[in-house]
GULO-193894 format. One record per residue (C-alpha): residue number from 1; residue in three letters; x, y, z. Coordinates in nm, 3 decimals. Last residue first. Example, Ala and Ser with C-alpha at 12.3 -4.5 7.8 and 13.67 -1.06 7.14 Angstrom:
BEGIN
i;aa;u;v;w
2;ser;1.367;-0.106;0.714;
1;ala;1.230;-0.450;0.780;
This chain:
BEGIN
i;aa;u;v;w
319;unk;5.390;1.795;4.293;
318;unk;5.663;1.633;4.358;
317;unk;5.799;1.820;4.613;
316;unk;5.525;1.835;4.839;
315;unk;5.491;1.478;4.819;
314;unk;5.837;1.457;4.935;
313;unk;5.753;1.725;5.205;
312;unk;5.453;1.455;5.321;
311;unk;5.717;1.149;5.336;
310;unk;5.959;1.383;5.499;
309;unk;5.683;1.431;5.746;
308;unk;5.597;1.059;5.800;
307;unk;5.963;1.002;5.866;
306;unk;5.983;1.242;6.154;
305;unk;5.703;1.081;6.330;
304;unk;5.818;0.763;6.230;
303;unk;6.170;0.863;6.390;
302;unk;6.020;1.064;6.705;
301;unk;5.800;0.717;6.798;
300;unk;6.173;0.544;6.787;
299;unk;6.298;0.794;7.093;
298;unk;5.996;0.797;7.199;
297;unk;6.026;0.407;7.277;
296;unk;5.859;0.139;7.076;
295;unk;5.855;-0.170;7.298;
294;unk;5.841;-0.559;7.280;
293;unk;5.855;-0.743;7.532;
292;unk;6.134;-1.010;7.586;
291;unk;6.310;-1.317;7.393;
290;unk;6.310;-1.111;7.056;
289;unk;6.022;-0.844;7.120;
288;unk;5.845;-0.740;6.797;
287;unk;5.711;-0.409;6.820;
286;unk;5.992;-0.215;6.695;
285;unk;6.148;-0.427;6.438;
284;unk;5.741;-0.461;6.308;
283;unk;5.670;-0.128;6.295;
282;unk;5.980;-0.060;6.083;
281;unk;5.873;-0.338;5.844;
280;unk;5.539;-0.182;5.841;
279;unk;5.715;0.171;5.774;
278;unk;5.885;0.021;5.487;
277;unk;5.579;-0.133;5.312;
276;unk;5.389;0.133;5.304;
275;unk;5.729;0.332;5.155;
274;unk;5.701;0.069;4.882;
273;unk;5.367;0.064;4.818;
272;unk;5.374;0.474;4.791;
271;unk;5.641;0.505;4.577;
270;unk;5.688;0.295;4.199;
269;unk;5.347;0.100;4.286;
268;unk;5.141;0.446;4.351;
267;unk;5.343;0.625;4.126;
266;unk;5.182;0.454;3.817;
265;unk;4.861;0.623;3.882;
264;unk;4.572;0.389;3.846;
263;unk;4.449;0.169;3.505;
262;unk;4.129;0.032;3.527;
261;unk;3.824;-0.073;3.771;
260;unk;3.591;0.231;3.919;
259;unk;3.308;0.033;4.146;
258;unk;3.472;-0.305;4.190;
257;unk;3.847;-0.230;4.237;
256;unk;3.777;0.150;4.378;
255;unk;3.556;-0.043;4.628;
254;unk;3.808;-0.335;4.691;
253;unk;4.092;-0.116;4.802;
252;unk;3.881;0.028;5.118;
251;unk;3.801;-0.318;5.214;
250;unk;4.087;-0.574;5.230;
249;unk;4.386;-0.283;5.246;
248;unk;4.257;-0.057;5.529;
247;unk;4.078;-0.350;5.706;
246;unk;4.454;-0.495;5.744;
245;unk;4.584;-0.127;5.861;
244;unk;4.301;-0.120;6.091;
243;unk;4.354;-0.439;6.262;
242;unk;4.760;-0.343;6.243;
241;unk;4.674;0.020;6.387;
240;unk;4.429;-0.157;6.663;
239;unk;4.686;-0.377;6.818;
238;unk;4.930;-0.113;6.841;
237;unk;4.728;0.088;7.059;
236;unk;4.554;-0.229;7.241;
235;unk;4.895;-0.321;7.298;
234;unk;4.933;0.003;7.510;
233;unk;4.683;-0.024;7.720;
232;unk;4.818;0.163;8.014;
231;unk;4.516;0.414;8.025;
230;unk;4.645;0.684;7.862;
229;unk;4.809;0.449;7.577;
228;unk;4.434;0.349;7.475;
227;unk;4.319;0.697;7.473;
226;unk;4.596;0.794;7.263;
225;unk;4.557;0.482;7.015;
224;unk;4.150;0.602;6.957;
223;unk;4.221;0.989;6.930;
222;unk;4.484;0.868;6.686;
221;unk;4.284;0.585;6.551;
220;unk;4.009;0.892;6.460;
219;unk;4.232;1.107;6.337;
218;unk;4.319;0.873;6.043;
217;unk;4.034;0.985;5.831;
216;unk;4.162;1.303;5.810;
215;unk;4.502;1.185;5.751;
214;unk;4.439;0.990;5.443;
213;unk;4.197;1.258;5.325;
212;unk;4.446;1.565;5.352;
211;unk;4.733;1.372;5.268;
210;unk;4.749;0.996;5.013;
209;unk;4.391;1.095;4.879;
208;unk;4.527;1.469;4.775;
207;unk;4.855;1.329;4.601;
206;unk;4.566;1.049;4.418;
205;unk;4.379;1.362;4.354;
204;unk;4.649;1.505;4.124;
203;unk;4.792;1.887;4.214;
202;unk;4.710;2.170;4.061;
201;unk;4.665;2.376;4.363;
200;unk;4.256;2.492;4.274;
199;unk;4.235;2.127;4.098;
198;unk;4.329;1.936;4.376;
197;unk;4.131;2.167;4.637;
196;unk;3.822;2.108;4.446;
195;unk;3.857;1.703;4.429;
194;unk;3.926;1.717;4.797;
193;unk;3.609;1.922;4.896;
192;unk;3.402;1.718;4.634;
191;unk;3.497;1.365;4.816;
190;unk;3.484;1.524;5.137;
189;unk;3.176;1.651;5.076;
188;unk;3.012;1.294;4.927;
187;unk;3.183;1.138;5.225;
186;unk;2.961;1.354;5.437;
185;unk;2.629;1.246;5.227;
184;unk;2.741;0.875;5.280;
183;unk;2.838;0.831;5.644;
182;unk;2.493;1.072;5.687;
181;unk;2.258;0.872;5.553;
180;unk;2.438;0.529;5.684;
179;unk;2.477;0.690;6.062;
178;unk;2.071;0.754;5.994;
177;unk;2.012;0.456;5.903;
176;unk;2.194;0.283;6.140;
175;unk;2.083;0.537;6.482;
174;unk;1.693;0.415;6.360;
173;unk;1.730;0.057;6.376;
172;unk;1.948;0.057;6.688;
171;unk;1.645;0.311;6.859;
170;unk;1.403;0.097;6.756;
169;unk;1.561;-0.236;6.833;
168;unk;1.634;-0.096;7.221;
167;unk;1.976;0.037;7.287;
166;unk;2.050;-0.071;7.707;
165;unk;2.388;-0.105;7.707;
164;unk;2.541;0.016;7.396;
163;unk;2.868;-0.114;7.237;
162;unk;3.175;-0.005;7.246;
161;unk;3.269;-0.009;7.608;
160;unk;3.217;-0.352;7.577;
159;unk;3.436;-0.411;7.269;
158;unk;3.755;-0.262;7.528;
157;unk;3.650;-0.567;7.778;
156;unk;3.693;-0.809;7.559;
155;unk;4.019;-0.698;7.392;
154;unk;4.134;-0.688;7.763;
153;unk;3.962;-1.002;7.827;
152;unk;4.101;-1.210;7.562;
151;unk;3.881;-1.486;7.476;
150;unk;4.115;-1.704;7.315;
149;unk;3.945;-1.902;7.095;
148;unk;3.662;-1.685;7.050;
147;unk;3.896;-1.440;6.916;
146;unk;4.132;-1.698;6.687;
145;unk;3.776;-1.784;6.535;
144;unk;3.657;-1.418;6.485;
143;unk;3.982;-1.298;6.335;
142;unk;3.993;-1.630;6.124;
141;unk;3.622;-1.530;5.978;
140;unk;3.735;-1.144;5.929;
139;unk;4.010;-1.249;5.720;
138;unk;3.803;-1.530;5.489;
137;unk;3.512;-1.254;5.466;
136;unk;3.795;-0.996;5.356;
135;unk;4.006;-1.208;5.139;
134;unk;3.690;-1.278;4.909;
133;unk;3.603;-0.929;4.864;
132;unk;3.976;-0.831;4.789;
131;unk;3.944;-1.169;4.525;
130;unk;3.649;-0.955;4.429;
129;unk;3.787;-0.700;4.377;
128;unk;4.053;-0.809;4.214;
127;unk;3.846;-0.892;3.949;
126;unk;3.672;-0.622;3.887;
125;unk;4.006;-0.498;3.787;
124;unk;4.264;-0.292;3.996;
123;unk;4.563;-0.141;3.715;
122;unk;4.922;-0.177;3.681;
121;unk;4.953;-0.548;3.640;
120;unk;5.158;-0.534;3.973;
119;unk;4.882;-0.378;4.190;
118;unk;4.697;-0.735;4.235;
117;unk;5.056;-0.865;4.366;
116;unk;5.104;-0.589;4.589;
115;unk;4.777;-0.594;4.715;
114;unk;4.848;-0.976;4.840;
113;unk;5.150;-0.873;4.927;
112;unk;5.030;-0.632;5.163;
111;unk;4.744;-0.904;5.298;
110;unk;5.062;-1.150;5.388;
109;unk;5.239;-0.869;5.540;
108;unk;4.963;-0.801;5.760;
107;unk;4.944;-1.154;5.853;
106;unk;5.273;-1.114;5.968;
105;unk;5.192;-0.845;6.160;
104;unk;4.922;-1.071;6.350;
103;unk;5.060;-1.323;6.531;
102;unk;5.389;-1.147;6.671;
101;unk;5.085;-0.906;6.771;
100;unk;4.879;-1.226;6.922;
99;unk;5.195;-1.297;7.115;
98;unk;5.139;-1.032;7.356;
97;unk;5.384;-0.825;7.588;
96;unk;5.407;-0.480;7.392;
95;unk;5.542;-0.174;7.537;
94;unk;5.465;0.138;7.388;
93;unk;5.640;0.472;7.544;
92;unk;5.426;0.743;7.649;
91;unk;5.332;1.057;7.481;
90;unk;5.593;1.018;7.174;
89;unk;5.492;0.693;7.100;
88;unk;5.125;0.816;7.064;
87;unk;5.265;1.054;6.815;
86;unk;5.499;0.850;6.633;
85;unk;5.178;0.576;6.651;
84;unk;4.927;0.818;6.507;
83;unk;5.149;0.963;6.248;
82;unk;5.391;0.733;6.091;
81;unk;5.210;0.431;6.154;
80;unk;4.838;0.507;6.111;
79;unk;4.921;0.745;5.856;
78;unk;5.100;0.507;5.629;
77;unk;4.853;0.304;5.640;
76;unk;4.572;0.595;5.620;
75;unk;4.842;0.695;5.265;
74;unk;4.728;0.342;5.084;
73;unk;4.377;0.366;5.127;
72;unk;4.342;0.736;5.092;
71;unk;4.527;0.729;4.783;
70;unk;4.358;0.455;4.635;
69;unk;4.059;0.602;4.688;
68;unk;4.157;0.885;4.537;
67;unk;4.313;0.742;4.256;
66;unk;4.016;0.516;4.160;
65;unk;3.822;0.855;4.084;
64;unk;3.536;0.753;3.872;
63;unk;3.247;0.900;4.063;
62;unk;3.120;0.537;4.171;
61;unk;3.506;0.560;4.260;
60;unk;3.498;0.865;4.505;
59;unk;3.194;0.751;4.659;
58;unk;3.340;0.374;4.770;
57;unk;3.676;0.553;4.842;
56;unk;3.520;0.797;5.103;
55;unk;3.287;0.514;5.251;
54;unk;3.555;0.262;5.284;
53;unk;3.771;0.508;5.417;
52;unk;3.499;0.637;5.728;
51;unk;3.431;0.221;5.735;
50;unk;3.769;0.116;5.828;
49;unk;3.747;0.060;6.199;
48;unk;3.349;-0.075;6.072;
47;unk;3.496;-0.442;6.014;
46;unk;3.664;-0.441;6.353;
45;unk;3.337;-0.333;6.530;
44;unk;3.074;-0.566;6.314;
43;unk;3.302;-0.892;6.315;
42;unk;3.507;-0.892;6.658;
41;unk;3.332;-0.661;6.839;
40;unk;2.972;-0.823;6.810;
39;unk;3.151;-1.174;6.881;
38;unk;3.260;-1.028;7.199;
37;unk;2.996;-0.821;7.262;
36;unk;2.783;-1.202;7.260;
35;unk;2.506;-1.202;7.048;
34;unk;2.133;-1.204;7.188;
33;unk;1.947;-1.062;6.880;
32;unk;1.897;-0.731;7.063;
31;unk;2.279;-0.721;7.105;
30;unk;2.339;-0.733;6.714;
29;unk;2.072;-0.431;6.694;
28;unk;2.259;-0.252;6.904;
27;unk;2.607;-0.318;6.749;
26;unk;2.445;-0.233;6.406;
25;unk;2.303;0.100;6.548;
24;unk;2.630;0.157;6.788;
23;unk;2.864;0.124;6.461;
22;unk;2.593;0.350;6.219;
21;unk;2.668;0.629;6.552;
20;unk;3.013;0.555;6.570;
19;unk;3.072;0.622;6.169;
18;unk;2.829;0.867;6.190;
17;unk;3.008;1.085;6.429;
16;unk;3.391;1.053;6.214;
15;unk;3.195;1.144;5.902;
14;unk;3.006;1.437;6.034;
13;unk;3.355;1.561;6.137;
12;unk;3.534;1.493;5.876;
11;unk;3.273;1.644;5.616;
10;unk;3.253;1.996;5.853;
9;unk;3.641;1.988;5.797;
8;unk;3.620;1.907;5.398;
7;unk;3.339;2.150;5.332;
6;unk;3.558;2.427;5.549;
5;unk;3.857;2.359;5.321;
4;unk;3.635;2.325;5.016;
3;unk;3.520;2.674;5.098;
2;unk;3.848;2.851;5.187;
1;unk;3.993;2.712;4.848;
């Protein structure tokens, strides 16, 4: 148990630096080809928010473990609401002036019942993959157009502290491969660490995917969201939750769809959908501001906080 504990931390952590490190490679060598940070951040940054759980589910199912990767999908939205916004709510309060959030949760919901509808068979086919697949490129195509469109400068200006400066091709080149190398060898331990500490408690890995790796790879929007709300940018908090959450469901589901297809644990429709779904809906009576801003006090960051741990002891419970 101590082992895979320490395999699992030393596989965050490796994960969480070659995630930015594979993101400033590709941004680099994006920026040597003369495009814009803007359009950099809006396709190669927002597709790589996800990449830690894309990684970890796309290992985990070439190992035939859909659950897992299921698990991790599902419980980092759950994460990302419960957890990293009740916490970030709880440091400062969240106030929310833009329309591109009213814009944007429902589009959430539409990608949720997407999954929901692809779930209802009871098992992710090749199939559904690809329609995942398909989703994706159409999702990260509108995000680009309605970003160019608008050419928000606080979204603007966060995607140029992103990417590199002055990152020649060799060095972009070089920082990609090896974020790739590593991305996959520390998923590969986090993968094995999880697996091990499953079958030490006797508990199912999709129970393991939906805590320990769902929240693992969560820390990073946390760090991410409470950086954001320390420097009064508060919509940027919220803003990159839903991007993630969206990412979350498009990407990470279609690698145990096209790499492990079949059946999947039952519970995951019966529960952990439905509670998904009920802290977006909470996110969105918080966020949404009818006739002003929005705002998510600590008051209402303490309830998701709160929730998110009953969620957890409920797990507990069950298993």
């Amino acid at each position: 148990m101590l082992t895979a504990s320490i395999v699992i931390i030393i596989g965050l952590v490796l994960l969480v630096w070659s995630a930015d490190r594979f993101v400033e490679g590709a941004s680099g060598i994006a920026k040597n080809f003369h495009v814009s940070p803007l359009v950099i951040g809006l396709t190669i940054v927002s597709l790589c928010t996800s990449l830690p759980e894309m990684i970890v589910a796309g290992i985990a199912a070439l190992e035939g473990n859909n659950n897992l990767g299921i698990g991790n999908a599902i419980g980092s939205n759950i994460a990302n609401i419960g957890l990293v916004l009740g916490v970030t709510a709880l440091i400062a309060p969240l106030t929310i002036q833009s329309h591109v959030l009213r814009r944007e949760i429902p589009v959430l919901f539409l990608i949720m019942f997407l999954a929901l509808a692809l779930f209802w068979d009871g098992e992710l086919s090749q199939i559904d993959g690809m329609i995942l697949c398909g989703a994706l490129f159409i999702f990260v195509f509108w995000l680009y157009k309605m970003g160019m469109k608008e050419r928000d400068a606080l979204l603007e200006a966060e995607f140029q502290d992103v990417i590199p400066d002055n990152m020649d091709m060799k060095t972009s080149v070089m920082w990609l491969i090896v974020g790739l190398i590593v991305l996959i060898a520390s998923s590969r331990m986090m993968v094995w660490g999880a697996v091990k500490i499953a079958t030490l408690l006797g508990v199912s890995d999709l129970v393991i995917g939906l805590t320990i790796v769902a929240i693992g790879t969560s820390l990073p929007e946390l760090v991410a969201s409470i950086t954001s709300v320390l420097k009064n940018e508060a919509e940027l908090a919220v803003g990159n939750i839903i991007g993630s959450n969206m990412f979350n469901i498009l990407a990470v589901l279609m690698m145990p769809a096209l790499f492990s297809p079949g059946k999947f644990d039952a519970s995951i429709l019966e529960r952990d959908i439905p509670i998904m779904f009920g802290f977006t809906i909470a996110l969105f009576l918080m966020a949404y501001g009818y006739k002003k801003a929005g705002k998510i006090t600590r008051w209402e960051g303490g309830i998701l906080l709160s929730s998110f741990s009953t969620y957890l002891y409920f797990l507990y419970i069950q298993s």
